[in-house]
Each structure stands twice: as C-alpha cells, then as structure tokens.
C-alpha positions in Angstrom: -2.8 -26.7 -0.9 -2.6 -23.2 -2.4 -0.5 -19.9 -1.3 -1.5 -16.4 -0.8 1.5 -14.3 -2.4 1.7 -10.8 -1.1 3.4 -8.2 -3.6 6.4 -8.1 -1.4 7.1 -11.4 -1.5 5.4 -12.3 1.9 4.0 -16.1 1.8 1.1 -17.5 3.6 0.3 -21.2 2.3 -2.8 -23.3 3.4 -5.2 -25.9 2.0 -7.5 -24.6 -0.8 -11.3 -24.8 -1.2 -13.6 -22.5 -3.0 -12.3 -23.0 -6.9 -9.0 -24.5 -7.8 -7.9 -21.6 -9.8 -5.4 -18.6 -9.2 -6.4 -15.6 -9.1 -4.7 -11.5 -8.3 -6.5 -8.4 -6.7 -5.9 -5.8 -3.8 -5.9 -7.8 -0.5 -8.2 -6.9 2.4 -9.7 -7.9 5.7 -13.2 -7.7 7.0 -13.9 -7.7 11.1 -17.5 -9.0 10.6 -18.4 -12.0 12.5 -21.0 -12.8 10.3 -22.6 -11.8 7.0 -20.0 -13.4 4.5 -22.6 -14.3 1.9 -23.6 -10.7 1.9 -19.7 -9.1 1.8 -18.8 -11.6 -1.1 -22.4 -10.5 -3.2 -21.1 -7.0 -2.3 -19.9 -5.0 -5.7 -17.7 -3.0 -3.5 -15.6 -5.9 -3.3 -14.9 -6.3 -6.7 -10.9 -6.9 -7.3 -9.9 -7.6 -3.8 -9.0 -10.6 -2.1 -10.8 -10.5 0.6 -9.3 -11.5 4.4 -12.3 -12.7 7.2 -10.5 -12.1 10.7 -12.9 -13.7 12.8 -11.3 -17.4 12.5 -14.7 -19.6 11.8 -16.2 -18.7 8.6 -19.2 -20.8 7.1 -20.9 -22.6 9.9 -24.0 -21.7 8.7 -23.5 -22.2 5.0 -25.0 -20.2 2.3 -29.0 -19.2 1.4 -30.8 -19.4 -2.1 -29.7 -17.3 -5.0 -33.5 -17.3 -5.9 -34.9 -13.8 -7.1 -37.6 -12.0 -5.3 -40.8 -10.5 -7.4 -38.6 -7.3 -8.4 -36.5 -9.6 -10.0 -33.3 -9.9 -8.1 -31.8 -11.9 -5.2 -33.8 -12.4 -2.3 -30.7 -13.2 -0.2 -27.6 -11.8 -1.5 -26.4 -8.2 -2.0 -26.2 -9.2 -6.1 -26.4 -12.0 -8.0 -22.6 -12.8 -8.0 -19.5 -13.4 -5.9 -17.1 -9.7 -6.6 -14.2 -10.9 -4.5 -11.7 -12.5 -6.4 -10.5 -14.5 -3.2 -11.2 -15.5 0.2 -9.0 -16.0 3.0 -10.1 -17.4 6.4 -8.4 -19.3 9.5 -10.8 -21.7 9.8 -13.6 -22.8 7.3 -16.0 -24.7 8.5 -16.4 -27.9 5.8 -20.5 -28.5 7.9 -23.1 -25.7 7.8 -26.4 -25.9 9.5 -29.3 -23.1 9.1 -32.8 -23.3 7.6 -32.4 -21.0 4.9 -29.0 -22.7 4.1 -28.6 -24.8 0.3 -24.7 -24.9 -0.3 -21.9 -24.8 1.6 -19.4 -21.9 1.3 -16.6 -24.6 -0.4 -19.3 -25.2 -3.1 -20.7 -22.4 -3.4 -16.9 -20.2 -4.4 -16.5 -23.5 -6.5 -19.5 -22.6 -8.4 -18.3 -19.1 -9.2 -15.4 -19.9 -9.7 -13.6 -18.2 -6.7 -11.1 -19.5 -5.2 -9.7 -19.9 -1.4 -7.2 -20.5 1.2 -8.1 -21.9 4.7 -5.7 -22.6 8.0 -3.3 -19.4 7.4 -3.0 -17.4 10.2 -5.0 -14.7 9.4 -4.1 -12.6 12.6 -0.4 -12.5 11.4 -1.8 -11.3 8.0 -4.5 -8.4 9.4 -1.5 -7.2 11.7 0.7 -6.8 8.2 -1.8 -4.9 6.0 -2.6 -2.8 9.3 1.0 -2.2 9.9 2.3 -1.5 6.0 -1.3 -0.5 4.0 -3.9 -2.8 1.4 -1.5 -4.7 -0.3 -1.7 -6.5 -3.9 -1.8 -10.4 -3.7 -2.0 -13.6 -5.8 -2.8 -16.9 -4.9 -1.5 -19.9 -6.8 -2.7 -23.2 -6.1 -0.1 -26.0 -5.2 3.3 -23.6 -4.9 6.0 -26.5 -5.1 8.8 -24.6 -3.5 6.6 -23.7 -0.5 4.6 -26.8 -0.2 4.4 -28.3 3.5 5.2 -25.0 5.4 2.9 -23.2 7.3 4.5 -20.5 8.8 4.7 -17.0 7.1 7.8 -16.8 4.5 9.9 -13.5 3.4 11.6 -14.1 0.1 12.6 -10.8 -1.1 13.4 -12.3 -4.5 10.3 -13.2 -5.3 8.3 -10.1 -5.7 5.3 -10.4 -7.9 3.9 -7.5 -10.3 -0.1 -7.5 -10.3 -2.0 -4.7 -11.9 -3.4 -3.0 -9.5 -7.6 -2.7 -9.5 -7.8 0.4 -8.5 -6.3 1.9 -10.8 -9.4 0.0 -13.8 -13.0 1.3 -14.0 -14.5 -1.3 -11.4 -17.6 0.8 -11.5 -18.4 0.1 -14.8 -17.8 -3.5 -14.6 -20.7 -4.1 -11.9 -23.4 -1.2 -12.9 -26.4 -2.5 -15.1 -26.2 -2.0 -18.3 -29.9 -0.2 -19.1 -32.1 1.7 -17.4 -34.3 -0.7 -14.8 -37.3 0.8 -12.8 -38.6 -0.9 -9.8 -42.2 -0.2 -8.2 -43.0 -0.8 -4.9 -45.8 -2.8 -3.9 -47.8 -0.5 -2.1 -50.2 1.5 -4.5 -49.8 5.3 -3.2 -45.8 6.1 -4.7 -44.2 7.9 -2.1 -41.5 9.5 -4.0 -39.7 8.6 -7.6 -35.5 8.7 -7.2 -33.2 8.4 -9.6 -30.5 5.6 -8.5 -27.2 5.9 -10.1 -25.9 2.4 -10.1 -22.2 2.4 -9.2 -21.8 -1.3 -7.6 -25.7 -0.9 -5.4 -26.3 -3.2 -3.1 -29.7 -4.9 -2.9 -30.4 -3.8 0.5 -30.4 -0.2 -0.8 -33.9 -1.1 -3.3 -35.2 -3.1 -0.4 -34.6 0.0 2.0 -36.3 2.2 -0.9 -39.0 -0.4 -2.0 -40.4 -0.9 1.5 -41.0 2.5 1.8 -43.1 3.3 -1.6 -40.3 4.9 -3.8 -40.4 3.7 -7.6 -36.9 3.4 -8.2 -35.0 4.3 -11.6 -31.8 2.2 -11.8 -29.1 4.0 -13.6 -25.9 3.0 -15.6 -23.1 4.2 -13.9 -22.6 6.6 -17.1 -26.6 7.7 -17.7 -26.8 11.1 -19.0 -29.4 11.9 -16.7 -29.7 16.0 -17.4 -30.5 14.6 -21.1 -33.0 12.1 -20.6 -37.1 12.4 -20.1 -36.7 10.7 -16.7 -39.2 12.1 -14.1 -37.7 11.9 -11.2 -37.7 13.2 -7.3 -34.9 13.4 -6.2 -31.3 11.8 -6.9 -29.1 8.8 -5.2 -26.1 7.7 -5.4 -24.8 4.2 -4.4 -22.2 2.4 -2.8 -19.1 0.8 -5.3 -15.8 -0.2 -5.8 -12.6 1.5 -6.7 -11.4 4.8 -6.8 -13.8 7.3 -6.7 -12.0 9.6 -9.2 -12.5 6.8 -12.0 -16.3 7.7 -12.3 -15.9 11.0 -14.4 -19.4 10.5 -16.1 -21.4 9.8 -12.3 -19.5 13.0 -11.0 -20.3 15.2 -14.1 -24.1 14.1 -13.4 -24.2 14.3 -10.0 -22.8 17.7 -10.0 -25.4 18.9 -12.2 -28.2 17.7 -10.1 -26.4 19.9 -7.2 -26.7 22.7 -9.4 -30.1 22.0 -10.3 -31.3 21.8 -6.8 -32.5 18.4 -7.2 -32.1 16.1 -3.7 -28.9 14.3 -3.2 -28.1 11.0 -1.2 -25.1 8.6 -1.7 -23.6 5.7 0.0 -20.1 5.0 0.6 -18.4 5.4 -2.9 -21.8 8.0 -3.4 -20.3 10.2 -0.7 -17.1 10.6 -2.5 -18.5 11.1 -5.5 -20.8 13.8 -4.3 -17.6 15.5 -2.8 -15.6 15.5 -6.0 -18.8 16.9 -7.9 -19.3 19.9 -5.8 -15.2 20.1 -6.2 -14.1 18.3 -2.8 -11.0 15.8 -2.8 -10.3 12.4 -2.3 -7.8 10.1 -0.8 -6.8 6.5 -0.3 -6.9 5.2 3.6 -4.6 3.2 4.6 -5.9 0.0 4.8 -9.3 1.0 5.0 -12.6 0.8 7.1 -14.5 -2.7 6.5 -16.7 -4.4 9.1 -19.7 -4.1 11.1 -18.3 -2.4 14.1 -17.3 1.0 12.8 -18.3 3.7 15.2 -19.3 7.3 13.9 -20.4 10.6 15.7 -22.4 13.2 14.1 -21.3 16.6 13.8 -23.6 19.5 14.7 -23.7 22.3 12.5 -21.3 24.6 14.4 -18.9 22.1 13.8 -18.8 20.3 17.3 -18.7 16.9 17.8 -22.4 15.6 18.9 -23.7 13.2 21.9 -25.0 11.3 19.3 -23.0 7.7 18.3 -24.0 5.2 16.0 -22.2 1.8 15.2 -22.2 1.3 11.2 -21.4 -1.3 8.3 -18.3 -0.4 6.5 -16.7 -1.2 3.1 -14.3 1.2 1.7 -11.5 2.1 1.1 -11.5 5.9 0.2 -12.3 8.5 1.8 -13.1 12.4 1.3 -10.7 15.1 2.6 -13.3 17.1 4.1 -10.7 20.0 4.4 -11.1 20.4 0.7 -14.9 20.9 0.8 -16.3 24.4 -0.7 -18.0 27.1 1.5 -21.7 26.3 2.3 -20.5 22.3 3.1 -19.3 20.5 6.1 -18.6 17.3 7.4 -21.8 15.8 8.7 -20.2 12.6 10.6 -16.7 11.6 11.9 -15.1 8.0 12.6 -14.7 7.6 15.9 -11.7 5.6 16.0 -9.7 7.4 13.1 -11.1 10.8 13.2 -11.6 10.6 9.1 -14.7 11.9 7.2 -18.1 9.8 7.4 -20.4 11.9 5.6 -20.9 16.2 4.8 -24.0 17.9 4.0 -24.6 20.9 2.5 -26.0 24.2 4.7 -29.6 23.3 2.9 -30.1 20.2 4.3 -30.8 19.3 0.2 -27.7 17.2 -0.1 -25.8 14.9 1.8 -24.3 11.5 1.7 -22.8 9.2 4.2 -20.3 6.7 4.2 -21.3 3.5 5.9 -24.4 1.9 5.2 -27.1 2.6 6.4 -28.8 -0.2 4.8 -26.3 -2.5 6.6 -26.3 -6.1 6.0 -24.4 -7.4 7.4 -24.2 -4.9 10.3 -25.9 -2.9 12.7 -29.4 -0.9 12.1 -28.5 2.3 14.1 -28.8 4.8 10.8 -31.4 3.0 8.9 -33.3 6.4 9.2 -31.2 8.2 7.3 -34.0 7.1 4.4 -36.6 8.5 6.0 -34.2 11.8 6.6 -34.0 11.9 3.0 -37.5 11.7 2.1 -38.9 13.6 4.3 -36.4 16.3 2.5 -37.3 15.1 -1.1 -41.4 15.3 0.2 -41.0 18.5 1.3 -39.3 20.0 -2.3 
C-alpha cells in the first residue's frame, strides 16, 4: 500500500508497484491514452509526479532499452525514467505486444521509481485543475491511513517539499560534452547546432532522417566561442522554468543577433522569447497530452483556417504580450487561448511549443522540420 500526499494535506492511498521507495516532486497529469514509456523517458518530466488519467495504463508493457547505431535508445525518448512517480487508476499487472520485454511494475522497479495504482485519479485531475500543479510525496505503507480509499483532508498534516522548479532541472538531464550525430545518407543536408536542454530522441530521429549532422550541445556550451561549423541553431524541449537556463538564453540570443536560424521546442520556445527579451509565466496546471489543439496565426494577426492537434508537455508558457517589435505570436491554443509558438517578421526564427516530433501524439506539424530547413538551405 502506499499514499500520495498532496502539499495541502489531501490523501489519496492505493496499492504500490513500480519501486518500494518514497519519493517528492511537482504533481501532474497527462491525457494520453497511450505512449507512457515515451512520457516517463521524457526529460521534460524530470521532478514531477506524474498523473495518467486515462484509467488502464500498461496493457501493452514496455519495449527494449536497446540503442540504435547512433548510439541511443531505439525505443524510448532517453535512456531513463525522469518522473519521480506514477499514478494511475488501473495498472494492468499482464502486457501483451511484440516489441514488449518488461512489464511497467518491473520496469519503474528497475529504476527505481515508484507507484500508486487504484486511486481515483479523476477526483485527483479535477483538484489540480481546480487549485493549480501541486507538490506531492508518496510514502509507502502510511499507518494512520492504511485501509482507506477514499480521498482524506487533514489540514494538520501539511507537508513542506522543495519545489523542482525552482532547481536547475536543465542541467541535470543535458549531456555533459559535445556529441555529433551523422545521418546515414551520404549528401549532408544541413549541419544544426542542438542545444541540449532535456531533447527528446524523436527530435535526432526527426533531424537524422532527413540528412542533418547534428551537434549535441550542453545546455551551457559557449557556442559564440567555439570552432563549431554549424547551419543553423535549435533549441530543445526540457524541464523546469525557463528563466533557470541563463547560459542557453545568453547563447541563443546571440545567434538571433547573429542572424544565424533559430528553432526550439517547447521549453526552446521560451527560451527563444526570453533571449530576444519576451517574458514568461507559469500555467496553471499546464498543457500535457496528445490532444492539444493549436491554430496558426497569420501575419496580420488573425486567427487562421488552419488547426492542428499536437503533443504537449509543459508547463510554462510565453506572454506573447511582452514580445519586441518585429515578433508575433505564430500559433494559439485553441482551448485556452495561450501562446503556442512566435516567429520573427524574417521568417529566420521561430519556435513552437508542442512537439512536432510527437511521440506519443499526433503527426499533424511534423513539417515544421522541413519549414526550417528549407529556411536554413536557403541562408
């Protein structure tokens, strides 16, 4: 048995799985009905404890952690679970799919995550909706709670847990050198710069399979001061707040000034609207899922016929009321109205911030690579 403490005090017990440890972050929920081995490989995760709504979550176990010829996972969006819980109403205890070698129980076991299944996750997606992303703890085998089921109040009981937001997450999932990657086919395409801020591995697939060598950056590269040769900059996905990545903004900023093309990703689109001098803010509970509807936003400003449904993580977002003259805001959420992406009058820069890489999730604005080649191939 094991208990999911909320920072006010708010109790949800259920049976454990996944590792028999406790364990404190920011909790979160994901509307996904599939791709949980890719969400808990995702580095955008890290710190949180993250909530599956739909109720039936590893039916069709978990794939190979085996590396590819690049050298990194084959399946998985990195080579390691970032939450630091899972919640879900239902886990499945048999899995059955080809590609399948563990079950989810074992697999969290392995690294050491824990888990808490048979809470009513509803009741707990309807709180965090209702009062924001709350911290959480869950302790295994609660003595004063154990045999209840129902959700428990106890005012008393508030819990203090450092909040992950406010540590450097960034730097705690970026590599630690420079890594290039080549792509297989022999005529190079384009060479980008990738500053590594929590990438996922779809990202160098995306790049790979379309002939750009790829430069993987530390989070903190001085790029302006290296001998690089690159194309063209990007900026990746990640976890935390933005504001925390003082040394990515600095760089990127520079490569704006420079004139050198710009694409990020989620946490790269707030960090490309803090280096050009844009604010940031913190949603309420966020956008995470593979559902998220986004309109695109014509140049005059008006709302486009255009929609595309998107992968989401994050839980950030850019005020695009704060963006300088020559920028606007490129793509909306349709369900929220906040800022989805901005691009700059040149068509040089611009950043997004699902994922157009998905996985999991939809493939509507997978072009947006080819967008940004075409613009680095054309200088």
């Amino acid at each position: 048995m094991a208990t999911l403490i909320l920072s006010d005090g708010t109790r949800f017990t259920g049976d454990a799985f996944g590792a028999k440890v406790e364990s404190s972050g920011e909790v979160v929920f994901n509307t996904g009905m599939v791709g949980y081995p890719e969400s808990l490989t995702d580095p955008s995760y890290r710190g949180q404890i993250l909530t599956f709504t739909y109720p039936l979550i590893g039916n069709y176990g978990v794939p190979s952690e085996e590396k590819n010829e690049e050298g990194f996972a084959k399946n998985l969006e990195s080579e390691t679970v970032h939450v630091r819980g899972v919640i879900v109403g239902q886990l499945s205890e048999e899995f059955s799919h080809h590609k399948a070698v563990s079950s989810l129980h074992n697999w969290l076991e392995h690294h050491k995550v824990p888990g808490i299944t048979g809470i009513d996750t509803r009741a707990l997606t309807k709180k965090l909706r209702e009062h924001g992303v709350m911290l959480g703890r869950i302790v295994q085998d609660d003595s004063e709670i154990r045999g209840q089921r129902s959700e428990v109040r106890d005012q008393k009981s508030e819990i203090s847990i450092a909040d992950p937001n406010l540590q450097n997450l960034v730097a705690e999932v970026s590599v630690r050198e420079v890594k290039t990657y080549e792509p297989k086919q022999k005529d190079i395409v384009a060479t980008v710069a990738c500053f590594d801020c929590g990438m996922k591995n779809n990202i160098l697939r995306s790049f790979l399979r379309r002939g750009v060598r790829v430069h993987r950056l530390p989070w903190n590269f001085d790029l302006a001061g290296s001998d690089l040769t690159y194309d063209a900059v990007f900026v990746s996905n990640g976890p935390g707040d933005p504001k925390m990545c003082r040394e990515t903004i600095e760089q990127v900023k520079r490569a704006v000034e420079k004139k050198i093309p710009t694409f990020g990703i989620c946490l790269g689109n707030q960090l490309l609207a803090l280096a050009i001098g844009g604010d940031t803010y913190k949603l309420k509970y966020g956008h995470r899922g593979a559902n998220q509807p986004c309109i695109e936003i014509g140049a005059d400003g008006e709302p486009s016929q255009k929609c595309i449904i998107t992968s989401q993580n994050h839980g950030f977002a850019v005020d695009e009321q704060t963006l300088p003259q020559g920028w606007r805001a490129w793509f909306k959420n349709a369900n929220d109205g906040t800022n989805e992406g901005i691009m700059h009058e040149s068509g040089k820069f611009f950043s997004v911030q699902f994922h157009p890489e998905a996985t999991p999730g939809p493939e509507d604005a997978n072009y947006l690579f080819d967008e940004f080649l075409t613009v680095v191939k054309s200088g």
